[in-house]
BASE-553593 format. One line per 2 residues: for each residue z, x, y of C-alpha. Coordinates in Angstrom, 2 decimals, m for minus. Example, Ala and Ser with C-alpha at 12.3 -4.5 7.8 and 13.67 -1.06 7.14 Angstrom:
BEGIN
7.80/12.30/m4.50 | 7.14/13.67/m1.06
END
This chain:
BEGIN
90.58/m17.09/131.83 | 93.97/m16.15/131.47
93.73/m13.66/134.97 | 92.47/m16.62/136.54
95.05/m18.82/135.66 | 97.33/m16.76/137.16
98.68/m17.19/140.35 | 98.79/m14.58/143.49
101.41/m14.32/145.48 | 102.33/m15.23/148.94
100.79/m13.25/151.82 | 102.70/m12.87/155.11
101.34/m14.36/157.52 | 99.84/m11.85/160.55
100.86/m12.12/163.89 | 99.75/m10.57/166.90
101.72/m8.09/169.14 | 101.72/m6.87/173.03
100.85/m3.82/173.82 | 104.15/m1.61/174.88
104.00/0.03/178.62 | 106.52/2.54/179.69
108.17/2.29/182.72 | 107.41/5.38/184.21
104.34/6.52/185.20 | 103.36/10.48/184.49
102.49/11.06/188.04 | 106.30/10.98/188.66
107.03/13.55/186.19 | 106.37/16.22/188.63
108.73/15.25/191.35 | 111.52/15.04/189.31
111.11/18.14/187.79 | 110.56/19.96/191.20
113.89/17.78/192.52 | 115.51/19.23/189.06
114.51/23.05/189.59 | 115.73/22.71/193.05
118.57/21.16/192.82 | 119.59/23.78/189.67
118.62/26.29/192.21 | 120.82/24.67/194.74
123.78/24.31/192.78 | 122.89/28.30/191.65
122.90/29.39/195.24 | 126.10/27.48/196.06
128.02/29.15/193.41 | 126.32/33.13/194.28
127.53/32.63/198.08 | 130.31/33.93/198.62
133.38/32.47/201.14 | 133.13/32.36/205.07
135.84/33.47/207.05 | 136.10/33.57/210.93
137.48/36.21/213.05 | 138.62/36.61/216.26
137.57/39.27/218.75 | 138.67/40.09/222.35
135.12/41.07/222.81 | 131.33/40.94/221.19
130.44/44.66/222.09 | 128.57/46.65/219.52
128.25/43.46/217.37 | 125.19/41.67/216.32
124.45/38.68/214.28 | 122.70/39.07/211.19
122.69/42.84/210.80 | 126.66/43.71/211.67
128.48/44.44/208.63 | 131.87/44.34/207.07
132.83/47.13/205.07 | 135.88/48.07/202.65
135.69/51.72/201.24 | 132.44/51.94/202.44
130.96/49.39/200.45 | 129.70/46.00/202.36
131.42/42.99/200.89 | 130.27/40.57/204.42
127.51/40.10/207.24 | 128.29/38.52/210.72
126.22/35.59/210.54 | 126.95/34.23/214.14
128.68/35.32/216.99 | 130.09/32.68/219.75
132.36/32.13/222.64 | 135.85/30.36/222.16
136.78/27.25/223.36 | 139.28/28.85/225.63
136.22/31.60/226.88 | 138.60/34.41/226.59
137.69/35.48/223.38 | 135.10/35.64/221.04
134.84/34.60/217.43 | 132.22/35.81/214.54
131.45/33.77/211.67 | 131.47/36.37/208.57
129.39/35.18/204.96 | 131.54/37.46/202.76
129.35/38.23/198.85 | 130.92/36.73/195.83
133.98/36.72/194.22 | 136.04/37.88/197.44
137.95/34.91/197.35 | 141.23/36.94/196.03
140.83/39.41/198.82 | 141.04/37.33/201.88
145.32/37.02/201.86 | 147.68/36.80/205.01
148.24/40.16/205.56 | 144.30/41.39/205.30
143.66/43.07/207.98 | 139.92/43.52/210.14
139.04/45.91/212.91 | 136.20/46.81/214.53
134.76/50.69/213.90 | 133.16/52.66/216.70
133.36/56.27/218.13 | 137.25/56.83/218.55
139.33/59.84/219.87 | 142.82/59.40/219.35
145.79/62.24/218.33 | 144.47/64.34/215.67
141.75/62.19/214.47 | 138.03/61.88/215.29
136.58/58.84/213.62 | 133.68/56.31/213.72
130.97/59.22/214.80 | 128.94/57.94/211.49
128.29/54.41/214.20 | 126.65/56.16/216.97
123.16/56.25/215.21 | 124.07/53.39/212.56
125.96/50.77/214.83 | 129.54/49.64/214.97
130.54/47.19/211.63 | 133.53/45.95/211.10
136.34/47.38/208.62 | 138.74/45.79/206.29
142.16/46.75/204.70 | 143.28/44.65/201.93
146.37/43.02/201.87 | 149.18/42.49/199.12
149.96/38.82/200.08 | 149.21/36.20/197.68
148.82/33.33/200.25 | 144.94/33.06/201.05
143.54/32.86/204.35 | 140.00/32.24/206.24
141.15/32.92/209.81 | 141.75/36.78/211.00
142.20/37.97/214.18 | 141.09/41.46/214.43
143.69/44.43/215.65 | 142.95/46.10/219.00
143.45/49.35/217.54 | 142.08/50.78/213.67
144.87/51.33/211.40 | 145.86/54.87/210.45
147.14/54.36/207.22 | 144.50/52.32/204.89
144.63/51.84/201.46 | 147.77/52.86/198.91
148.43/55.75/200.02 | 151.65/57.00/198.05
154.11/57.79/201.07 | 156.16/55.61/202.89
157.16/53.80/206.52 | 159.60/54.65/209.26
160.95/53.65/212.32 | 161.71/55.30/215.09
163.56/54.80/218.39 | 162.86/56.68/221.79
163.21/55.80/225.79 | 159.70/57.22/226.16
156.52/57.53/224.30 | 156.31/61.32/225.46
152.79/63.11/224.62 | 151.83/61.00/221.14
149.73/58.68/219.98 | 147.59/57.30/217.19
147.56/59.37/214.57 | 149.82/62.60/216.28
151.10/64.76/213.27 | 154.29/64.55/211.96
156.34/68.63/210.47 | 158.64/68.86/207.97
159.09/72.90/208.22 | 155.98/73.44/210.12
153.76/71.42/207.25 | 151.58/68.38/208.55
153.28/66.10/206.07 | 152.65/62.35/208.03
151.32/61.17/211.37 | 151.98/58.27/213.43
150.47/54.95/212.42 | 151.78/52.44/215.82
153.93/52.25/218.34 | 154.91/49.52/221.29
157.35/48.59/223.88 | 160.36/46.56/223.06
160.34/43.20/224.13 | 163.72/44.19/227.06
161.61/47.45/228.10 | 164.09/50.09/227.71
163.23/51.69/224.42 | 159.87/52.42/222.49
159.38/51.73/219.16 | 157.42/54.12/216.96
156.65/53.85/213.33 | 155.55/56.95/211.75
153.73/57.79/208.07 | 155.40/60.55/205.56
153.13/60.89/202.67 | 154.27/61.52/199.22
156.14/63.79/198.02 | 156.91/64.90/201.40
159.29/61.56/201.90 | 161.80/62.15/199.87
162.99/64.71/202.55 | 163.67/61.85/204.43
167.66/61.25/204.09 | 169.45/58.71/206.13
171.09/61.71/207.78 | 167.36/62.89/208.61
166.79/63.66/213.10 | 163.15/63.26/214.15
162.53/65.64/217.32 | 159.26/65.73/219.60
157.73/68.65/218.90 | 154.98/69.13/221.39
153.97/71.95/223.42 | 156.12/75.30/223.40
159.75/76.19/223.54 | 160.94/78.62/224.94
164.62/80.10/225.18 | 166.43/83.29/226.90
168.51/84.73/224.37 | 171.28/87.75/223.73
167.85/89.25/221.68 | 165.55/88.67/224.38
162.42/85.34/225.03 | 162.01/83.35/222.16
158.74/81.03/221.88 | 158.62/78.29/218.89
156.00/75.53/218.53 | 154.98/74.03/215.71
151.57/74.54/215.43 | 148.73/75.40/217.97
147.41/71.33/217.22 | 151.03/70.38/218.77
150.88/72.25/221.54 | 147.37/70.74/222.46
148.29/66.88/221.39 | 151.66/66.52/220.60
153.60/66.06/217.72 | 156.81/65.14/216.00
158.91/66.80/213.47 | 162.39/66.32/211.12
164.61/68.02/209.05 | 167.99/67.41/207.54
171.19/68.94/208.46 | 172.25/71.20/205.18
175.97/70.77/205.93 | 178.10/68.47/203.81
176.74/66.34/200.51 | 172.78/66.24/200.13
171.76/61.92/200.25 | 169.64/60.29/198.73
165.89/59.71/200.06 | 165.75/56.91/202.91
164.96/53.74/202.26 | 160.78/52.27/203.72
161.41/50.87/207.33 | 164.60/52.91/207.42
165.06/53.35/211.68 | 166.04/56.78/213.51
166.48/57.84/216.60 | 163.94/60.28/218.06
165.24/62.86/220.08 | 163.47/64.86/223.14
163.82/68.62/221.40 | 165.47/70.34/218.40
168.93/71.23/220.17 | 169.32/67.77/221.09
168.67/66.38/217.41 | 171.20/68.55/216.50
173.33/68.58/218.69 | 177.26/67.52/217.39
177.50/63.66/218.43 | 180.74/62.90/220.47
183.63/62.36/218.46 | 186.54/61.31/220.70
184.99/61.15/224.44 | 187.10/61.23/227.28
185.59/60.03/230.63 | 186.66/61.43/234.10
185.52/61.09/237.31 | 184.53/64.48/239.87
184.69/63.83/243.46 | 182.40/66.34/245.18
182.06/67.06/248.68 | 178.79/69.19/248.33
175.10/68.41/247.91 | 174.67/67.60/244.41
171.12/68.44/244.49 | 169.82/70.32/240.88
172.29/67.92/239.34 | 170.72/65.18/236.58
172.34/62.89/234.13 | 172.28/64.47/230.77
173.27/67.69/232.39 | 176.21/70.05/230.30
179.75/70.09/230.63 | 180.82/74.01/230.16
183.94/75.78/229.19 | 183.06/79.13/229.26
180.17/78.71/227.71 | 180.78/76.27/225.12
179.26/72.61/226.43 | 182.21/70.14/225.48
180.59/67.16/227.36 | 177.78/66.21/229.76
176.97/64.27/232.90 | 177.02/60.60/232.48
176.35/59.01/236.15 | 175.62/60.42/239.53
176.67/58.21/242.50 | 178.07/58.24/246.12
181.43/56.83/246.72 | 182.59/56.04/250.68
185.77/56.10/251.48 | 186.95/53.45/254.21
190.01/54.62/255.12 | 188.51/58.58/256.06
185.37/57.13/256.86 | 183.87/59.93/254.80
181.49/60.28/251.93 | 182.04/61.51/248.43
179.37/62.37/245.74 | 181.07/60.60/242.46
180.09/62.44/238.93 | 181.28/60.70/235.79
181.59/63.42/232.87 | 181.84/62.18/228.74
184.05/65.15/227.77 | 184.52/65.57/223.72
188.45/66.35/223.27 | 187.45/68.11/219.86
184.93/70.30/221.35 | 187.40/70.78/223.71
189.93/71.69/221.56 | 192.50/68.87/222.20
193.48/67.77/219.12 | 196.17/66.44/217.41
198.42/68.71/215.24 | 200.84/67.87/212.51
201.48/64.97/211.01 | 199.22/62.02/211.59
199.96/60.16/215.02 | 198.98/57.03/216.37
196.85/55.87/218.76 | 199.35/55.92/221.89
201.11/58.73/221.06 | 197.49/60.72/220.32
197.14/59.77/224.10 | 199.90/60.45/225.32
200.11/63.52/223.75 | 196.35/64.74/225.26
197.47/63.10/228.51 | 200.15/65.80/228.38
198.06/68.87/227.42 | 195.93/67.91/230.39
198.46/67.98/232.92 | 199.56/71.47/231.43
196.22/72.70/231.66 | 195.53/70.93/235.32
198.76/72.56/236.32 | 197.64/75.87/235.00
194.71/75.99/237.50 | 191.98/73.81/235.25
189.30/72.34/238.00 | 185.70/71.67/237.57
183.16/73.25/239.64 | 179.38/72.69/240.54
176.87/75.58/239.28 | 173.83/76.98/239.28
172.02/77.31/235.95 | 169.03/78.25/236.78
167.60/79.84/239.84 | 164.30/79.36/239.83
164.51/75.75/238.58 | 167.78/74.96/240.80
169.21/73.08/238.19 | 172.86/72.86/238.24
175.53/71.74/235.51 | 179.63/70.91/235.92
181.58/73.81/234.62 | 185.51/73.93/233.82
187.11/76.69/234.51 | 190.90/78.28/235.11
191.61/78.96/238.97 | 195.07/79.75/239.71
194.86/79.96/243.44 | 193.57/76.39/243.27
195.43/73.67/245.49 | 198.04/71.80/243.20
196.62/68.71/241.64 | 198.30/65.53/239.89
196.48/63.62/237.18 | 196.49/59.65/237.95
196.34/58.31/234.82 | 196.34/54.87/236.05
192.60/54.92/237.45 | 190.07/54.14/235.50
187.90/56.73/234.98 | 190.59/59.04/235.65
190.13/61.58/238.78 | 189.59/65.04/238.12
190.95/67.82/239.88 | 187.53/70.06/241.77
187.56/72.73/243.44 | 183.89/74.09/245.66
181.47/75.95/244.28 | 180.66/80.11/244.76
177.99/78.87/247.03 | 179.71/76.48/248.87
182.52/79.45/249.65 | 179.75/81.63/250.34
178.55/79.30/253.18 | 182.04/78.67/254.63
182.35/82.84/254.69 | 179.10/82.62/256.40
180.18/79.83/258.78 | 183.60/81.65/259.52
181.60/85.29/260.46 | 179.19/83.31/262.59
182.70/81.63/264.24 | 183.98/85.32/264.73
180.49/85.94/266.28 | 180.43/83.89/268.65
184.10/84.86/269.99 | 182.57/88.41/270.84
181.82/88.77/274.74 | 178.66/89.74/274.91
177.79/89.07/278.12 | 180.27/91.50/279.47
179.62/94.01/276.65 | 175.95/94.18/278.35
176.92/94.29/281.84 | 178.63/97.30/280.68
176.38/98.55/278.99 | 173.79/98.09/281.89
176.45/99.99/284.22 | 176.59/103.09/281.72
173.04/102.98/281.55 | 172.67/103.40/285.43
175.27/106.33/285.42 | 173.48/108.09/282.58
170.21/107.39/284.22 | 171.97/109.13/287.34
173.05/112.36/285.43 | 169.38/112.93/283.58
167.95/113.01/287.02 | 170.88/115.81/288.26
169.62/117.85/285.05 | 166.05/117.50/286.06
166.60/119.03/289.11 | 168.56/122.11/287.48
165.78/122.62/285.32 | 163.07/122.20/288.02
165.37/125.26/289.62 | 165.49/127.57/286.95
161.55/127.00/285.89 | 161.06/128.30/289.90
163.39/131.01/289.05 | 161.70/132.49/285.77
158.14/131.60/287.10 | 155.46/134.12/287.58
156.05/134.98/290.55 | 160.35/134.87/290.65
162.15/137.86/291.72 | 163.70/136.97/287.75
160.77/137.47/285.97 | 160.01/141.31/287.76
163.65/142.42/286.51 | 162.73/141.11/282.97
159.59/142.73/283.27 | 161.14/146.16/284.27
163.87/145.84/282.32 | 161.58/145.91/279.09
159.59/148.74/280.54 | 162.78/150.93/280.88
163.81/149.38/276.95 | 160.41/150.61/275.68
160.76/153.94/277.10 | 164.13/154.42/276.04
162.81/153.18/272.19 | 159.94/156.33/272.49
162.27/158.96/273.42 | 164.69/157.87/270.61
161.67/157.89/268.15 | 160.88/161.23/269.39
164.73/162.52/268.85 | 164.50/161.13/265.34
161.24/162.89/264.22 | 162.81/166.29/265.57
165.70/165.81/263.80 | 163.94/165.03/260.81
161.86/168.55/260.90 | 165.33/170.27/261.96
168.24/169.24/260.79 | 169.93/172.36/261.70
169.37/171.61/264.77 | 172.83/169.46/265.02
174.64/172.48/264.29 | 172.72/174.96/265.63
171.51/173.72/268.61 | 167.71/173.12/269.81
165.62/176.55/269.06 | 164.29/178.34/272.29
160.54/177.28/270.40 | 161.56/173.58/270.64
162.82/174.38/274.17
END
C-alpha cells in the first residue's frame, strides 16, 4: 500500500518540433567544387607564368609567333607570343612570355638581339639557325633597376657573359679595314678583339672600343700605343726587304695590335674605359711626339705634286718635323703664284736646345731665333724631294747650300718665312731649258744650205772618178794593148824562173863547177 501511496514525479511535458532544412541543396555541391578546382588551378597557373616583356625590333624577319625563342646560354628562358606593328609603323614589337622566376633578370642594362647566319671579322656565328630558325639571344645585365621594355641592338654583342678581361677605348680618323670582332696582338698573340665602334657625333674621329681578355690586360699601361695591324709591311733597309704582319688572319681581315714602350719606369695596368689613340702603323705609334714645335712657312715656286700632309721633314736623314698644310698663296703685287707649305719642325730633334743654366721663355727664343739666323746664314734652305720614284712621293728636306742666295729671317711674320732654294729636278729642267735656248741660237738653215752646196761639189768629184775608172777598166780589159804586155811580161818571168831552176839543180850535182868552170860533158 505503501508504493501506492507514494507519489511520482512530474513528467515534462512533450512538445513537438519542425523538421530542420539546410539551405543548400546537394545539387550545388558540384559547381562549387568545379569553381574551387578551377579557380586553385587558376591562381596555380598565375603564379607558374612567368613575366612578359616587350621588345622592339627594326624588323619581323626570321621571327614567328609561338615557336621563336629566347635563349641565354643556350637554354630557353622565353617564347614570342605575338608579333605586331608599332604605332609609329616603323618598327615592330614582339610580345615575349618569359618561364618563371626571371623576374631578377630583366634589369636596365639586359641586353636582346636577334641570332641568324652572321659573317663579321674573325667570327662565323648563328650557322646552328639555318636549319633550326633565327631566336632571339639575351645577355644579362648587372643593373639592379628592373625593366619590361628592351629594344633589341642592331648588331650581336661580341663580348657576352663575364668574361675576365677588360674595356678600352680607342680614338682614330678612320675605321681602316676592322670590324666586329677583328683580333686584337699583344706580341703576335690573339689576346682581344673588337666588340663596337661608331662615328662621333662632329664626324671627324671614330670611336672604337676594343676587348683584352685576362691576363693579357694587364699589359695595358696608360703609356700603352694601339697600331692597325692589317695587311703586310714592308720596309727597304741597310740589310735588305723586310716583310712583318701579324698573322696570315690580319692580312686577310684586319687587325689591331699594342705594346708598351720599355723606356723609363714600368706603370701600372690601365684603368676599364681607359681611351688611346690608335695610330695608322707601328713607326707612327712610336714615333717621338713633338716636344717644342716650331712652325715655318716654305714658299715654293714648283709643282708640289707627290707632296701630302703628314709628309717628313729631313735633316740628313733624321725626320725633325713634318708637313702640316699645303696651300697656294697669290701674290698681288707680282701678280704671281706661290705654293705655301707649313712645316711643325721639333727644335730638340733638331738639335736646338738650350745649354747652361736654365733660361726663360724669351731668352730660350731669342736665343733659337739666333742659332737660326747663324745656320740660315750658313747656307740652311729647304728643298722639295723625291722619295720615292715609283710612288712619286716627295718630302721637304733641309739641307746646307753655300752658294745659296743670301736670306734674312723675318721674325715678325707669323708663321715665319723660310729661306728655299729649287729642287735637283727643277735645276735639271732649267739646264734642259737653257741647252734647248742654246739650240735654237744655232743656224741651221744656213748650216744645210751648206751642207747641200758641199754635197753638190762632192757629187761632182765622184762622177770625175767614175770616169777615171771607166778609163783604166778599158785599159786593162781583154782586149787592151795593157793586158798583152802583162801577159808577155809573165811569159818572159816564167821562163826566166825555169832556166834559174835549171842553174840551181846543176849546181847542186856540181858544185865544183863555180870554181872550175862547166865540164866539156855538161857543155
Amino acid at each position: 500500500m505503501a508504493d501506492r501511496d507514494t507519489v511520482l514525479p512530474d513528467l515534462p511535458e512533450s512538445k513537438r518540433l519542425a523538421k530542420k532544412r539546410t539551405r543548400i541543396s546537394l545539387v550545388w555541391v558540384v559547381p562549387i567544387v568545379a569553381a574551387v578546382i578551377g579557380a586553385w588551378v587558376a591562381v596555380v597557373t598565375i603564379l607558374s607564368r612567368g613575366p612578359t616583356i616587350t621588345i622592339v625590333l627594326s624588323t619581323a624577319e626570321g621571327l614567328e609567333a609561338g615557336k621563336t625563342k629566347v635563349r641565354h646560354n643556350g637554354i630557353d628562358v622565353g617564347t614570342v607570343s605575338a608579333i605586331r606593328l608599332a604605332d609609329d609603323r616603323k618598327r615592330v614589337i614582339a610580345t615575349v612570355a618569359m618561364v618563371p622566376k626571371t623576374e631578377d633578370l630583366l634589369v636596365e642594362d639586359t641586353r636582346f638581339w636577334v641570332v641568324s647566319p652572321r659573317i663579321s671579322g674573325a667570327s662565323v656565328t648563328g650557322l646552328g639557325t639555318l636549319l633550326s630558325g633565327a631566336y632571339i639571344g639575351m645577355d644579362l645585365g648587372k643593373s639592379k633597376e628592373r625593366r619590361r621594355e628592351f629594344e633589341v641592338l642592331a648588331v650581336p654583342p661580341v663580348i657576352t657573359g663575364d668574361i675576365p678581361g677588360r674595356f678600352f677605348v680607342l680614338k682614330s680618323p678612320d675605321l681602316g679595314s676592322i670590324d666586329y670582332g677583328t683580333p686584337v696582338y699583344f706580341r703576335r698573340l690573339q689576346v682581344g678583339q673588337i666588340s663596337s665602334y661608331q662615328l662621333d657625333k662632329d664626324g671627324r674621329s671614330v670611336t672604337v672600343r676594343v676587348f683584352v681578355n685576362a691576363p693579357y690586360d694587364q699589359f695595358v699601361s696608360p703609356d700603352t700605343r694601339f697600331w692597325h695591324a692589317s695587311g703586310i709591311d714592308m720596309s727597304l733597309t741597310a740589310s735588305g726587304v723586310s716583310l712583318k704582319t701579324e698573322s696570315v688572319l690580319s692580312v686577310l681581315i684586319g687587325g689591331l695590335a699594342f705594346e708598351t714602350p720599355a723606356i723609363g719606369p714600368a706603370l701600372p695596368p690601365a684603368a676599364a674605359e681607359t681611351v688611346f689613340q690608335l695610330y695608322a702603323n707601328r713607326i707612327e705609334a712610336f714615333r717621338p711626339p713633338a716636344r717644342q714645335p716650331q712652325t715655318y712657312a716654305l714658299a715654293f715656286s714648283q709643282s708640289v705634286r707627290g707632296l701630302t700632309v703628314g709628309a717628313p721633314v729631313d735633316f740628313r736623314g733624321i725626320e725633325v718635323g713634318q708637313v702640316e698644310d699645303i696651300r697656294a698663296e697669290a701674290d698681288p703685287k707680282t701678280s704671281t703664284f706661290a705654293i705655301l707649305v707649313t712645316v711643325s719642325v721639333d727644335g730638340l730633334r733638331f738639335g736646338v736646345r738650350a745649354l747652361g743654366p736654365a733660361m726663360g721663355k724669351e731668352e730660350l727664343a731669342a736665343a733659337r731665333r739666333k742659332l737660326i739666323d747663324n745656320l740660315v746664314a750658313r747656307g740652311l734652305r729647304a728643298q722639295l724631294r723625291t722619295g720615292s720614284l715609283v710612288t712619286g712621293a716627295m718630302y721637304v728636306a733641309l739641307d746646307f747650300f753655300p752658294d745659296a742666295p743670301k736670306f734674312t729671317v723675318d721674325w715678325s711674320q707669323q708663321p715665319v718665312r723660310f729661306a728655299t732654294v729649287p729642287s735637283s729636278i727643277e735645276d735639271l729642267q732649267a739646264n734642259l731649258a737653257g741647252i734647248a735656248k742654246k739650240l735654237d741660237e744655232v743656224p741651221f738653215k744656213e748650216i744645210g744650205e751648206d751642207l747641200r752646196k758641199t754635197l753638190a761639189e762632192l757629187d761632182r768629184s765622184l762622177a770625175s772618178a767614175r770616169r777615171t775608172l771607166d778609163h783604166v777598166d778599158a785599159s786593162v780589159g781583154p782586149d787592151g794593148g795593157l793586158n798583152q804586155e802583162l801577159t808577155n811580161t809573165i811569159r818572159e818571168l816564167g821562163q826566166a824562173a825555169r832556166n834559174l831552176r835549171s842553174l840551181t839543180d846543176y849546181l847542186e850535182r856540181h858544185p865544183e863547177s863555180l870554181i872550175r868552170g862547166k865540164s866539156e860533158e855538161a857543155k
